[in-house]
Every structure is written in structure tokens, then in C-alpha cells.
N, C-alpha and C positions, 0 to 999 in steps of 0.2 A: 504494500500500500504505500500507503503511505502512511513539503516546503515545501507553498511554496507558496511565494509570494510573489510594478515594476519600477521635473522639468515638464509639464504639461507642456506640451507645444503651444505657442501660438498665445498666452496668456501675460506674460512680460520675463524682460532680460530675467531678472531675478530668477525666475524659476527653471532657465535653462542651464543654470551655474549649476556640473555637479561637484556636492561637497566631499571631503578627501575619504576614501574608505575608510571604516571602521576598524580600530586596532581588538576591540572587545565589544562583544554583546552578549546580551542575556534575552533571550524572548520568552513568555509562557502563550499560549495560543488552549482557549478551549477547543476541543474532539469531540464533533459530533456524528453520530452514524442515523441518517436517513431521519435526521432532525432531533434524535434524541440525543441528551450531552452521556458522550463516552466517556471521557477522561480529559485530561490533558496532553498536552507535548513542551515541554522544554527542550529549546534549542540554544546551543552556547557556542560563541564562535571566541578565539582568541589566536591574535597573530604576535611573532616573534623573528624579528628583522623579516626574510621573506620567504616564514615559515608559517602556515596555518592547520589549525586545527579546528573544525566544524563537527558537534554530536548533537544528536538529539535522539530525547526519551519522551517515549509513550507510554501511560501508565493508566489503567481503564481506571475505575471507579464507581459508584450505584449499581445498582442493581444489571449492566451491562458488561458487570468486572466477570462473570465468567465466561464471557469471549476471547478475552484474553487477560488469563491469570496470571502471566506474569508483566514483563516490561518490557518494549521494544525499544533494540537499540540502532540507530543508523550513524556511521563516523566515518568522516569524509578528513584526510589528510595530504598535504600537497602544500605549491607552492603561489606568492601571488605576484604575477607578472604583469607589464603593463598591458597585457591583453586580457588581467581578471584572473579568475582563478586556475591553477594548473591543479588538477586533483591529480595524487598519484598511490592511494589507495583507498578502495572502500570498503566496510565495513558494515553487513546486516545480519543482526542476532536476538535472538530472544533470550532471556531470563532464566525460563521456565524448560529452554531445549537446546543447552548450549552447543549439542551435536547438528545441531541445524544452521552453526555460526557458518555466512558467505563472505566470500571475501574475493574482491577484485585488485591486482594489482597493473595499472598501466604503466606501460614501456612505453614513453614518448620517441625513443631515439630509433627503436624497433619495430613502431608502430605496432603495437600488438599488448593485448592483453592476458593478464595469466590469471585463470579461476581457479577456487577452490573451494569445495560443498562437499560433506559428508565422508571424507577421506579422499576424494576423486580430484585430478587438477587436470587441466584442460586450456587451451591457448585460442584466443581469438584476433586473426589480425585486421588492416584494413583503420585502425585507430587516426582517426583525422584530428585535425586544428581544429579548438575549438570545443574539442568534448569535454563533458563535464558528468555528473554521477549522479545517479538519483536525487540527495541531499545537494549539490555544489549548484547546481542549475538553479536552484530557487534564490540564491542569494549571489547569481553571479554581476545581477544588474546592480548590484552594489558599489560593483569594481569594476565598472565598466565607465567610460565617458557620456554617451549616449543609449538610448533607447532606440532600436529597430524598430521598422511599421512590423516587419514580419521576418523569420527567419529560421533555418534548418539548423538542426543538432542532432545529435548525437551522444547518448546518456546513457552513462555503464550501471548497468540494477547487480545485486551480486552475483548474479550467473548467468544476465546474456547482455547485451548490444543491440540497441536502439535507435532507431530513426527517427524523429519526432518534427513536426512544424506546427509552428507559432505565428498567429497573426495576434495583432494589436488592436483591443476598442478601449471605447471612454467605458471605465469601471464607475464611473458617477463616484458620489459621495460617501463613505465609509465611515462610522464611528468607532474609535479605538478611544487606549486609554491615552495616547496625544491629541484627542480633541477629533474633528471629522474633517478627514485626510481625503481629498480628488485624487482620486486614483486608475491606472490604468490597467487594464486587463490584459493577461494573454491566456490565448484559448487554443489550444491543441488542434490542427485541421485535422481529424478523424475523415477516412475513406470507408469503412464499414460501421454498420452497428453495433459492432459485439466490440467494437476499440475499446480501447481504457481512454475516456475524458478527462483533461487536466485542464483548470482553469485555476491561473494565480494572477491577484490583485498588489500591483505595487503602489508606492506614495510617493511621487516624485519632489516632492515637498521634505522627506524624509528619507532624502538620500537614496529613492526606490528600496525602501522599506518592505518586506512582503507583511501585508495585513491580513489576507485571508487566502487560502487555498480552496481548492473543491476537486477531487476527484470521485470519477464515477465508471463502476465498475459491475459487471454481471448483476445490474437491479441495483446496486448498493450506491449510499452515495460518504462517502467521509468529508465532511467540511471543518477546516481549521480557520479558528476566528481569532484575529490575538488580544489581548487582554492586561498583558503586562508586557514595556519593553525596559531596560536598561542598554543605553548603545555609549562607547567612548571611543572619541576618535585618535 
């Protein structure tokens, strides 16, 4: 499952200045599944010269905590260059099934990725510019200069390689705990109905901030709302 969250054009100079990436954040985001609140997600990002570290925890709660008893974790580590984030491994695991821990390691120089699930590793190549990881995609408009109308990627999950396209709408107005943030959307161009939907809402006011996520998936829909931020630049 599941970040994710993107200078409004065309509104004044001011809003097209982006501010300097963030050396530390703290997010909390409620987790709801098909409207009802699941739990939470905390996400923590911290850099060190131009080294990063991005995790985030899922931890269910009420009476929906036995869907998932234990905690989910996603950890994205790499580097940050002036092209934004370089991930160069990820990390997805449960709690509850540490034998289930996935792990992606990308080769930028080899182009090529190396999995590992269940005792099995496996090589995938064909790794382009520009890729980013399940968790590093939601917070790469951070470290980016600008915002795309639209644009292709490619996002490593922990055991396969993804093609993904993104167009750009007006996300209208959002209420967070920074007051209610203009924000803009991107929305996943899906070719079938059985796709996985991905729609994340940034704040270009807030450095493209992600303020709300939505995926939606086989009927299900998980929507991340945030609720608490702490950011230091």
C-alpha cells in the first residue's frame, strides 16, 4: 500500500520562489481505509551533508487494529543531489512478519536493481534517471526547483519496477494543521481499471508539502490526511 503528497503558477512572484529543502521533518498524517480512521502514519525524514534518511510507520488502531496487528514499516535511504532525491535502498516490512522484510537495493552506475524477499534475490535492470521508490516519490517535489504539468517515472516497490504517469490539477483548498494550504494534485494516468490509483496533494506555499495522499486499490480506498507537521530547514 501504502506518501504521498506537490509555487501555484500564475498567482505572484512570491509563490514561484522554491524555499531551500528541508534538513529534518516530522509528519503525522491520519489513515483512513474507505472513510473509516485506520491509524496513523508517521513519517521522518533527516539529512546529513548529502546523506538522507526517509521512514515511515503505520500503526492501525480502533477497532480496524486487526487488519493489521502489527506496524508497517517503509525506509527509503540515499542521496540528495541537485536533481532531488537519489534513493539507493528501500526498505518494506512488517512488525508482526519480519520474514516478509523486502528490500530493494539500486545500482545507479549498473543501472540495475538487486531484490530480496523471503531468502530469494533477484536482479532487475533497465534502472533510469530519475527513479525514485515507493516512499522517495512522495516527497521528491521537495527537492526539486519546479513542478511538472505532467510527467513519467519510474518507482522501485520492494520486489518489482514500475512505470507510473502523472498529470497535474488544481487540488483546490486543503485544511491542515498550517492553516488551509492551495494545493496541487497529481493523479496517476491509469490505462485499465483494475490499476492501482494514486492521487497526492502538495502545498506549494509549503515548500510542496504532501498534505494528503489517496490510493485506491481492488475496491479499497486508503486516504492519508496530515494533521501534525514539524519541518526545519
Amino acid at each position: 500500500m501504502l506518501k504521498l503528497l506537490l509555487l501555484v503558477l500564475g498567482v505572484s512572484a512570491a509563490a514561484h520562489a522554491h524555499a531551500a529543502p528541508p534538513q529534518q521533518m516530522s509528519l503525522v498524517y491520519d489513515l483512513y481505509r474507505n472513510g473509516l480512521k485506520l491509524g496513523q502514519v508517521t513519517d521522518t525524514f533527516t539529512r546529513s551533508g548529502a546523506r538522507y534518511t526517509l521512514s515511515s510507520e503505520t500503526h492501525a488502531s480502533g477497532p480496524l487494529k486487526m487488519l493489521w496487528p502489527g506496524s508497517i514499516r517503509l525506509e527509503s535511504t540515499g542521496l540528495v543531489t541537485r536533481q532531488g532525491l537519489r534513493p539507493m535502498q528501500f526498505q518494506h516490512g512488517r512488525s508482526d512478519a519480519p520474514q516478509k522484510l523486502a528490500t530493494a537495493r539500486l545500482d545507479w552506475k549498473q543501472r540495475s536493481i538487486t531484490y530480496q524477499y523471503k531468502g530469494e534475490t533477484w536482479q532487475v535492470n533497465g534502472l533510469q534517471n530519475g527513479a525514485q521508490d515507493q516512499l522517495s516519490q512522495v516527497y521528491q517535489f521537495m527537492f526539486v526547483s519546479g513542478l511538472p504539468t505532467d510527467y513519467s517515472q519510474q518507482v522501485v516497490s520492494g520486489r518489482k519496477l514500475n512505470d507510473y504517469r502523472y498529470a497535474r490539477l488544481d487540488g483546490g483548498a486543503i485544511e491542515t494543521p498550517l492553516g488551509s494550504l492551495v494545493t496541487q494534485q497529481y493523479q496517476r494516468i491509469t490505462q485499465k481499471p483494475d490499476e492501482k490509483a494514486i492521487s497526492v496533494w502538495v502545498a506549494p506555499a509549503r515548500n510542496n508539502l504532501p498534505v494528503q495522499i489517496r490510493v485506491v486499490e481492488d475496491g479499497v480506498t486508503m486516504e492519508q490526511r496530515l494533521v501534525r507537521a514539524s519541518v526545519k530547514d
